[in-house]
N, C-alpha and C positions, 0 to 999 in steps of 0.2 A: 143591321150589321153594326158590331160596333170596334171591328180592327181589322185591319190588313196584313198578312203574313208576306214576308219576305220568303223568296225561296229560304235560303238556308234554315229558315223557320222551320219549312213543312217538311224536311229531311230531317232535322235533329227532333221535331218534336215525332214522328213514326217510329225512329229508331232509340228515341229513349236516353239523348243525348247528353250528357253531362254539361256542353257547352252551352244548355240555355239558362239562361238566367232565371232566379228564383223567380222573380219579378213575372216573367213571360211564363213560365211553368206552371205559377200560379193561374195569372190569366186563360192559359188554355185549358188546364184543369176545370176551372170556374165554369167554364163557356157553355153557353145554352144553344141550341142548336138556333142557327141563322147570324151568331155572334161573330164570327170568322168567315171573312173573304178572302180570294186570293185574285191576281188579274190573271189570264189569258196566256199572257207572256211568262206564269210562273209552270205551267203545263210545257211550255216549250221548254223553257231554261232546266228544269226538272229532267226533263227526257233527254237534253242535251248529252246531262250530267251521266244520265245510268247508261246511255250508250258508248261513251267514252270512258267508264268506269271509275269516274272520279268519285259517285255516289255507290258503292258496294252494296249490292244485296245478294241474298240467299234465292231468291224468287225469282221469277223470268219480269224482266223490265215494266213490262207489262199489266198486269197485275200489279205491284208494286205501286206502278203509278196510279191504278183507279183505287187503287185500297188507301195510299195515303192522302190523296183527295178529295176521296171519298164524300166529308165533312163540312166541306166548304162550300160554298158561295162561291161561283165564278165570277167575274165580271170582266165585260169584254172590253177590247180597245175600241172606245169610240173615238168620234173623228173630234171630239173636244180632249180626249185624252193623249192623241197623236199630236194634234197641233201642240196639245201644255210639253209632251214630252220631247217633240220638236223645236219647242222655244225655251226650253231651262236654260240658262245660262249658267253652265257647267262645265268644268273640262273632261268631265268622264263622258267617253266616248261609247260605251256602252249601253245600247238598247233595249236590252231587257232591266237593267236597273233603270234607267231614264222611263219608258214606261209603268215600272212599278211605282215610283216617286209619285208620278202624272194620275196615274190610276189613286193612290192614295189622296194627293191634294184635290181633283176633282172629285172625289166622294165625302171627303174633309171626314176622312176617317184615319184613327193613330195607326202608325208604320213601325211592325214589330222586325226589328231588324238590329243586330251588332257591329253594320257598317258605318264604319266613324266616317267613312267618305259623307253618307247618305246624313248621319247627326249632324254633318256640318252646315245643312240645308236648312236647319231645323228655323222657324218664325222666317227667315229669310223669304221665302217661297209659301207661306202658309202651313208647311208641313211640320206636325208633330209626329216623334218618334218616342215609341216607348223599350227600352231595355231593362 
């Protein structure tokens, strides 16, 4: 494995998004199969989204979700990745970003993400982020 996808990642990179960076567009392009991971928590935060329609697709949710998945590398929340995302000293309250960070720094693998919240972590906590 050599990156971690942020949700918003794996939404704009299926749908062909303009919003990703050339930088990251390259990278995904590039990628050899086993080079991209995602955590656990990015299958929930994903399904969240297509249930509440803030992610729009053509396709029934479902499908959707194992098509753009598909790809990746899961990795689960282990109880070294609960406790890191239980102990960040952070004021975002959010748990599926706090586990994605946690999932990232415990695999010490770069965090493909355009959340200047999450860049502000960055050497702070271990965590490299690429945009």
């Amino acid at each position: 494995m050599k990156y971690l996808l942020d949700s918003h990642v794996v939404d704009w990179a299926r749908n062909a998004d303009t919003r990703l960076s050339p930088k990251v567009r390259e990278l995904l392009n590039d990628s050899l199969p086993g080079d991209l991971a995602i955590s656990d928590t990015t299958l929930s935060e994903l399904a969240r989204h297509l249930v509440s329609g803030k992610i729009k697709v053509s396709t029934p949710p479902d499908i959707w979700l194992e098509s753009a998945t598909a790809n990746f590398i899961i990795l689960p929340v282990t109880p070294a990745i609960a406790l890191r995302a239980a102990r960040l000293d952070w004021d975002n309250r959010d748990p599926c970003d706090r586990h994605i960070i946690a999932t990232a720094a415990e695999h010490k693998l770069p965090l493909l993400t355009i959340d200047e919240r999450i860049h502000d972590l960055v050497g702070v906590r271990g965590l490299k982020v690429i945009w």
